[in-house]
PDB file of N, CA, C and O in Angstrom:
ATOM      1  N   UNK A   1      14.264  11.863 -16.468  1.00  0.00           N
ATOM      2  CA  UNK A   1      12.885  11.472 -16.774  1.00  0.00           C
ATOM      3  C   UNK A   1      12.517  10.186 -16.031  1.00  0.00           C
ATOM      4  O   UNK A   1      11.424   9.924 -15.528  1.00  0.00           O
ATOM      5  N   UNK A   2      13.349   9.615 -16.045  1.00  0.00           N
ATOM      6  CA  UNK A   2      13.206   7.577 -15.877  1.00  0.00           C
ATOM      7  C   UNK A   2      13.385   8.051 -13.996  1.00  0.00           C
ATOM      8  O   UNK A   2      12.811   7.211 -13.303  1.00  0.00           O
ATOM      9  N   UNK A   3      13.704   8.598 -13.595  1.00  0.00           N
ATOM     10  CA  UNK A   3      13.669   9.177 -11.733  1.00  0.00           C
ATOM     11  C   UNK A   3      12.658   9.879 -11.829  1.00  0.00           C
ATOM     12  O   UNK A   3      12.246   9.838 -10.669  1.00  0.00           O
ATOM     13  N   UNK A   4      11.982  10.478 -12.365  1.00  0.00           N
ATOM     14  CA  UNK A   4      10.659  11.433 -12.273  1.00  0.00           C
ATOM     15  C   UNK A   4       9.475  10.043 -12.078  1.00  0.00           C
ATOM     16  O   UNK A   4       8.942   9.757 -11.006  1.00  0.00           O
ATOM     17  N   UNK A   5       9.269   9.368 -13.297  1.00  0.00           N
ATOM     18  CA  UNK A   5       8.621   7.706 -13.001  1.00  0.00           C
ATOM     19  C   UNK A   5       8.462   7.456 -11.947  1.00  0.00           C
ATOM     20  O   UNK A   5       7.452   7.497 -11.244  1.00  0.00           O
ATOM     21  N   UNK A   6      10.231   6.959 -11.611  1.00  0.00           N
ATOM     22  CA  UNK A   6      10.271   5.763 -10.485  1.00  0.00           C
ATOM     23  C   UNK A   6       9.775   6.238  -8.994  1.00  0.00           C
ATOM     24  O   UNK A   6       9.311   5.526  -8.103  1.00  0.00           O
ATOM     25  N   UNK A   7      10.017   7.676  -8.987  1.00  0.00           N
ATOM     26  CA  UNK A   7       9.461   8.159  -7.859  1.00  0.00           C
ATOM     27  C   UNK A   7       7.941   8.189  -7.544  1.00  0.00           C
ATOM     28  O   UNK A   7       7.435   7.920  -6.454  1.00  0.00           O
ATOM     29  N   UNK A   8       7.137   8.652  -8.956  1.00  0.00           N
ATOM     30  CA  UNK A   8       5.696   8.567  -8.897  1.00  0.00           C
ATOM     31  C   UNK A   8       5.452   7.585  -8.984  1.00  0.00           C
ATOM     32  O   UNK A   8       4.261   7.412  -8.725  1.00  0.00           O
ATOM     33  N   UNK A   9       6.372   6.013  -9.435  1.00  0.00           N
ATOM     34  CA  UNK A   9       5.655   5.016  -8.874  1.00  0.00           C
ATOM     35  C   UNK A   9       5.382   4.648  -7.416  1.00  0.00           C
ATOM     36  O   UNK A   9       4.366   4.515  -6.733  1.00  0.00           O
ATOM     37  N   UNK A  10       6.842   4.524  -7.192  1.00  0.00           N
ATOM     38  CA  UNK A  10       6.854   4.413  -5.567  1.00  0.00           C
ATOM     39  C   UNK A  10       6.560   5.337  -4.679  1.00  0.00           C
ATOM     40  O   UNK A  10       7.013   5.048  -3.572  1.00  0.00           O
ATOM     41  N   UNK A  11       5.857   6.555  -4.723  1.00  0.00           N
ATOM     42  CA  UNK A  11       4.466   7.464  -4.019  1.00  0.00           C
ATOM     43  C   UNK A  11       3.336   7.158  -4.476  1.00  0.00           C
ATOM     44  O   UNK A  11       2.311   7.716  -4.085  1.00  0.00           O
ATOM     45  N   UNK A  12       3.350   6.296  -5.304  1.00  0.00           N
ATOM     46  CA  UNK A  12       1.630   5.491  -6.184  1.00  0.00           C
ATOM     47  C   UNK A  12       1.688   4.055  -5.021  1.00  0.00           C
ATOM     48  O   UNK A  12       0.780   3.761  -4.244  1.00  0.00           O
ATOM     49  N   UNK A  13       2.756   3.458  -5.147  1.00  0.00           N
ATOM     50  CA  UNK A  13       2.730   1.988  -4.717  1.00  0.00           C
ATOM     51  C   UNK A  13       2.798   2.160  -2.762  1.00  0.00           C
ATOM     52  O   UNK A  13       2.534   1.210  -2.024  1.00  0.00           O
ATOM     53  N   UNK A  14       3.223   3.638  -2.218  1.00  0.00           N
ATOM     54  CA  UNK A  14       2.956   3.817  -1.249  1.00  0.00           C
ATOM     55  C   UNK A  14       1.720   3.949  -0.789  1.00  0.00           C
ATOM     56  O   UNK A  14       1.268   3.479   0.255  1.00  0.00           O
ATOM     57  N   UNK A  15       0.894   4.940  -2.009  1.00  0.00           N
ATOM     58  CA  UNK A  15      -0.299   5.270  -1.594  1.00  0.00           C
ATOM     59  C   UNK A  15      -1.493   3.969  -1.279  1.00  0.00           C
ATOM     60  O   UNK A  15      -2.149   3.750  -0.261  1.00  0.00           O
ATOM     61  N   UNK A  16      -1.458   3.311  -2.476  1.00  0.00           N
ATOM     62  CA  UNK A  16      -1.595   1.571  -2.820  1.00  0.00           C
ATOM     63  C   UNK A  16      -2.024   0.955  -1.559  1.00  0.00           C
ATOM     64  O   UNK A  16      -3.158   0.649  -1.191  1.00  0.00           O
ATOM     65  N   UNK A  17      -0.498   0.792  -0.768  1.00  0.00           N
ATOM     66  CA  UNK A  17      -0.150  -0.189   0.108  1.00  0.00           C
ATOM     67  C   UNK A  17      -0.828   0.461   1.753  1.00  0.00           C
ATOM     68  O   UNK A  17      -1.065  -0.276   2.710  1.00  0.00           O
ATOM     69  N   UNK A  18      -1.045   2.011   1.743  1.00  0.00           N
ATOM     70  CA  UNK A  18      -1.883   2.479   2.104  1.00  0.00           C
ATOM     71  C   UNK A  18      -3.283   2.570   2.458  1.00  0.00           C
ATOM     72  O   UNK A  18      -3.722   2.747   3.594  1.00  0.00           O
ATOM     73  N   UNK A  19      -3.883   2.448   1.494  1.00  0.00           N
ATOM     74  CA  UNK A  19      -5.361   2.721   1.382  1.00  0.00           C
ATOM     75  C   UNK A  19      -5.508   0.850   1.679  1.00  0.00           C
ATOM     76  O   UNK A  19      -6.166   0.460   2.644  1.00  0.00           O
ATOM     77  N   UNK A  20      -4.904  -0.026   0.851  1.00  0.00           N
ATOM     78  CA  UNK A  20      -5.205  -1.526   1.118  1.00  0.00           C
ATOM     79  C   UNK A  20      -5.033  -1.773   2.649  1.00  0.00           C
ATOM     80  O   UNK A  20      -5.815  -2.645   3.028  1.00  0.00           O
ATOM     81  N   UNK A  21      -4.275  -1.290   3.608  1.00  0.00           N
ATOM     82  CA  UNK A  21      -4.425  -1.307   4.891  1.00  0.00           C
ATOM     83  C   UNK A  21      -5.553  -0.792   5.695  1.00  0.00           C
ATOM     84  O   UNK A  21      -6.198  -1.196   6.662  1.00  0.00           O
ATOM     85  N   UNK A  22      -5.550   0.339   4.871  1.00  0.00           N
ATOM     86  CA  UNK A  22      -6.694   0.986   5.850  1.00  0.00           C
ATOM     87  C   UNK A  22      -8.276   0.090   5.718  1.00  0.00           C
ATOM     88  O   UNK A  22      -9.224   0.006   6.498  1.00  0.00           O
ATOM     89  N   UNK A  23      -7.989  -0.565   4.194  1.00  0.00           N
ATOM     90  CA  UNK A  23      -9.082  -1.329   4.289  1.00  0.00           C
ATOM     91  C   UNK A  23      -9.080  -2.800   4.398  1.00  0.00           C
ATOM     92  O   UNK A  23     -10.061  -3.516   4.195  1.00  0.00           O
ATOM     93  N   UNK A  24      -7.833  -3.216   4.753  1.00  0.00           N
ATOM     94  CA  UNK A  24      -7.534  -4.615   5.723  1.00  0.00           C
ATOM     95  C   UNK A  24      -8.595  -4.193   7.171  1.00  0.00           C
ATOM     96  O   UNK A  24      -9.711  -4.587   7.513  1.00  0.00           O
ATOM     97  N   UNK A  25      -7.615  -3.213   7.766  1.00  0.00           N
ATOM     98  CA  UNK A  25      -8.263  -2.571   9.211  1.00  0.00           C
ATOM     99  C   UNK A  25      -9.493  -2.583   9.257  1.00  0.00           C
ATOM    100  O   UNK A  25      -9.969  -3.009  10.309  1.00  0.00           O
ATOM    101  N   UNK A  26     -10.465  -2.132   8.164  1.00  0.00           N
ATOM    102  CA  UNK A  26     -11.886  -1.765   8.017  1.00  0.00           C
ATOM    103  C   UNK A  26     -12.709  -3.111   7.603  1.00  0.00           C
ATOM    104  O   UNK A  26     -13.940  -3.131   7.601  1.00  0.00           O
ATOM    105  N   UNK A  27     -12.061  -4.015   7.320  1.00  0.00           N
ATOM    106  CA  UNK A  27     -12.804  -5.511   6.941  1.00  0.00           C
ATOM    107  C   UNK A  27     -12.762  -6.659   8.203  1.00  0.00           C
ATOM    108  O   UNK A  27     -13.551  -7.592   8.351  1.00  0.00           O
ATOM    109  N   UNK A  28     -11.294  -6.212   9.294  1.00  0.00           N
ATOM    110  CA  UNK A  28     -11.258  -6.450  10.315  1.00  0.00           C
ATOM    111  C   UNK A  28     -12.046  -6.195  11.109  1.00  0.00           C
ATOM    112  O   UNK A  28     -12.588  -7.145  11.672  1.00  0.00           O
ATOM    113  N   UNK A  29     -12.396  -4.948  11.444  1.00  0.00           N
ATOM    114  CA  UNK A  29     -13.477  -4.409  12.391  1.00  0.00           C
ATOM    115  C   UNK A  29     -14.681  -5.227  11.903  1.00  0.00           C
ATOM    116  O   UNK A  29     -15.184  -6.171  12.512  1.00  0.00           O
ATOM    117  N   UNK A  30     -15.043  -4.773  10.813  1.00  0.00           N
ATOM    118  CA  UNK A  30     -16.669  -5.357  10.562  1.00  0.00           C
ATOM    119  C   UNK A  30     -16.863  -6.644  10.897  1.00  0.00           C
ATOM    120  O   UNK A  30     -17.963  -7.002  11.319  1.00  0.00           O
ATOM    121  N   UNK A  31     -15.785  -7.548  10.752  1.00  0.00           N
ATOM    122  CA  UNK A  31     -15.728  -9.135  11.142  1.00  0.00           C
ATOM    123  C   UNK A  31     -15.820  -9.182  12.704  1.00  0.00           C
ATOM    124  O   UNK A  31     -16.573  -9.965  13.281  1.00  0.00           O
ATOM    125  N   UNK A  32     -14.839  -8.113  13.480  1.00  0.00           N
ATOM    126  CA  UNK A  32     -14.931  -8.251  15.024  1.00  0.00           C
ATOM    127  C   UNK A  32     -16.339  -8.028  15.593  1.00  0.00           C
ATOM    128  O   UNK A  32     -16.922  -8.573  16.530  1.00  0.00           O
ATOM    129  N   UNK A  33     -16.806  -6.800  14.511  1.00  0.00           N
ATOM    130  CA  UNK A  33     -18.389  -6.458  15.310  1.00  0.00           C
ATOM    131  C   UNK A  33     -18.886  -7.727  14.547  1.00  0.00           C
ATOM    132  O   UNK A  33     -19.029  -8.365  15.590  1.00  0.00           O
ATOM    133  N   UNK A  34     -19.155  -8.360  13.863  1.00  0.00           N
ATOM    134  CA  UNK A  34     -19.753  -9.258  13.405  1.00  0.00           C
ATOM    135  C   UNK A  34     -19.364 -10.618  14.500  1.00  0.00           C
ATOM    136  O   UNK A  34     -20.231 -11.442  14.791  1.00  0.00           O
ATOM    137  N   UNK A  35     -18.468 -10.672  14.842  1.00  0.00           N
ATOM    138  CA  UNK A  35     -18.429 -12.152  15.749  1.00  0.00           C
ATOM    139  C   UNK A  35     -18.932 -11.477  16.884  1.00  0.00           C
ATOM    140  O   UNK A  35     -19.809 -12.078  17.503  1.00  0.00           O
ATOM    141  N   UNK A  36     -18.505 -10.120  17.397  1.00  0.00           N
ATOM    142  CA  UNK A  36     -19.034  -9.314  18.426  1.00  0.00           C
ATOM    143  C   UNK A  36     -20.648  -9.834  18.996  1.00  0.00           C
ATOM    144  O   UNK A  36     -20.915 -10.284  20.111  1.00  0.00           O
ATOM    145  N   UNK A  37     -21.831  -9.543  17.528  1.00  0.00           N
ATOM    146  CA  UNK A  37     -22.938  -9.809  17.357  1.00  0.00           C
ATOM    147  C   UNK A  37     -23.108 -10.721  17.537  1.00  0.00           C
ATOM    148  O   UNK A  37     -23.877 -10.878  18.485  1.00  0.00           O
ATOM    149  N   UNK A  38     -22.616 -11.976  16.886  1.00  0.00           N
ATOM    150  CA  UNK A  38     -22.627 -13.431  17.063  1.00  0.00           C
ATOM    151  C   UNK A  38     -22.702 -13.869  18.062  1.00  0.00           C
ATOM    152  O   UNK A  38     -23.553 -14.720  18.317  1.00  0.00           O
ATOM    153  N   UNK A  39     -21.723 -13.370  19.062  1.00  0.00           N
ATOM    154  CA  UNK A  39     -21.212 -13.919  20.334  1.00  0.00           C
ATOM    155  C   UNK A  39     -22.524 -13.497  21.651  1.00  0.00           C
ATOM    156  O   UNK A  39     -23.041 -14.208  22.513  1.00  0.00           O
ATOM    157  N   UNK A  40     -22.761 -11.673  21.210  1.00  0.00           N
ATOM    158  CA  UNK A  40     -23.429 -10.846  21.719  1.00  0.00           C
ATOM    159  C   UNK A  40     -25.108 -11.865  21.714  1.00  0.00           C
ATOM    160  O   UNK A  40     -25.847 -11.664  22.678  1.00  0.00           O
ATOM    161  N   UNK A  41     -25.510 -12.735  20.781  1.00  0.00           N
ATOM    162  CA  UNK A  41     -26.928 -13.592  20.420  1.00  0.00           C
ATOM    163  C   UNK A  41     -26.572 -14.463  21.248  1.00  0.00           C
ATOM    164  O   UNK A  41     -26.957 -14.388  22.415  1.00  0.00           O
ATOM    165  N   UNK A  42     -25.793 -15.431  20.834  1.00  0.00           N
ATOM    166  CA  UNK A  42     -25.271 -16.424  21.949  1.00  0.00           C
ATOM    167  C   UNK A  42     -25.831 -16.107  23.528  1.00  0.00           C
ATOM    168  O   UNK A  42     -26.847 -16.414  24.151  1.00  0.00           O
ATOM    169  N   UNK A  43     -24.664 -15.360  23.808  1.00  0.00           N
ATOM    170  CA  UNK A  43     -24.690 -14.831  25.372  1.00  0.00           C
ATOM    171  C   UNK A  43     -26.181 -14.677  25.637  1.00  0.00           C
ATOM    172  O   UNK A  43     -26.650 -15.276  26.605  1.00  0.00           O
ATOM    173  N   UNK A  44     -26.871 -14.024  24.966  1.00  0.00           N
ATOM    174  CA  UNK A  44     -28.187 -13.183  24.631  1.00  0.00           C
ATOM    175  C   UNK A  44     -29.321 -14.967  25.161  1.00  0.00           C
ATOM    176  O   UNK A  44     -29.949 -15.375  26.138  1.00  0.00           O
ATOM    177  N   UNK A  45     -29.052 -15.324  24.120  1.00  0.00           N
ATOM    178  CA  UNK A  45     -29.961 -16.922  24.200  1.00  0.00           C
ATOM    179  C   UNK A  45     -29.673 -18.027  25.195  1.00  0.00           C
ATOM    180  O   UNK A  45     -30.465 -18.936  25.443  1.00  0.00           O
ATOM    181  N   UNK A  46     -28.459 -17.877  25.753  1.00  0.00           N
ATOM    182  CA  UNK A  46     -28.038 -18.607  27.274  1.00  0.00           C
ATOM    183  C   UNK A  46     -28.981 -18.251  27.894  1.00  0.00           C
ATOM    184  O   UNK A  46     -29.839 -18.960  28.419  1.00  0.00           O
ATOM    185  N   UNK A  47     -28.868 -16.768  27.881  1.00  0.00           N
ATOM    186  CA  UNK A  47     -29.148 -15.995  29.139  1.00  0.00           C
ATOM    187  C   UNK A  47     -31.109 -16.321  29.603  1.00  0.00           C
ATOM    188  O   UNK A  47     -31.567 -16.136  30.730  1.00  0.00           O
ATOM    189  N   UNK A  48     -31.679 -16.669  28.752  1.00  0.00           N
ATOM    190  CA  UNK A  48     -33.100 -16.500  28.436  1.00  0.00           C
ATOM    191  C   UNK A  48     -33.057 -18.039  28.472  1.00  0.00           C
ATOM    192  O   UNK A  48     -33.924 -18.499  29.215  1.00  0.00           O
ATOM    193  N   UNK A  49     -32.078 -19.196  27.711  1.00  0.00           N
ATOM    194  CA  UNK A  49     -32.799 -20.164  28.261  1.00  0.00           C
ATOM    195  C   UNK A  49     -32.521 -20.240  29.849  1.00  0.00           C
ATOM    196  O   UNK A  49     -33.584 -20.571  30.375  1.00  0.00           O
ATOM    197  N   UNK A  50     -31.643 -20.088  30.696  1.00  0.00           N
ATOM    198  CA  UNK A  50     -31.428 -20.004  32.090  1.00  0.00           C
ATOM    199  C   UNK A  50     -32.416 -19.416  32.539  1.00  0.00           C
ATOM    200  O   UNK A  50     -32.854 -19.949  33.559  1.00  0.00           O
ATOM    201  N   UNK A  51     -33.098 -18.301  32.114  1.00  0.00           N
ATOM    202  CA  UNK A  51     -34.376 -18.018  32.907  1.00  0.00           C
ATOM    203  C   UNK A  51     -35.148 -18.583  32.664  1.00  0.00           C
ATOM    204  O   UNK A  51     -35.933 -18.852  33.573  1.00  0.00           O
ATOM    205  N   UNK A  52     -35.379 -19.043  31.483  1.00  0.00           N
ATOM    206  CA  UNK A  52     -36.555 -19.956  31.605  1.00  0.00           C
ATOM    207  C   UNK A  52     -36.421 -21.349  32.831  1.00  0.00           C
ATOM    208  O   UNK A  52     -37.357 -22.135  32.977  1.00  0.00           O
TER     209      UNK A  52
END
């Protein structure tokens, strides 16, 4: 019984450690496109005061 548990814990605490990555990865991205954007305005507002 007490191995039936420990196994569905540790395929629970796999799944867990799982899905929390995938949404490490997914909070990462949004931050990269987000400095992406940031950076992307920047560049953007150089560029326009130089023409002016």
């Amino acid at each position: 019984m007490s191995v039936i548990i420990g196994a569905f814990l540790v395929t629970m605490q796999h799944q867990a450690h799982r899905i929390f990555r995938m949404m490490m990865i997914c909070a990462l991205r949004k931050i990269k496109i987000m400095q992406g954007k940031i950076l992307g305005e920047k560049v953007l507002f150089q560029r326009r005061f130089w023409n002016c």
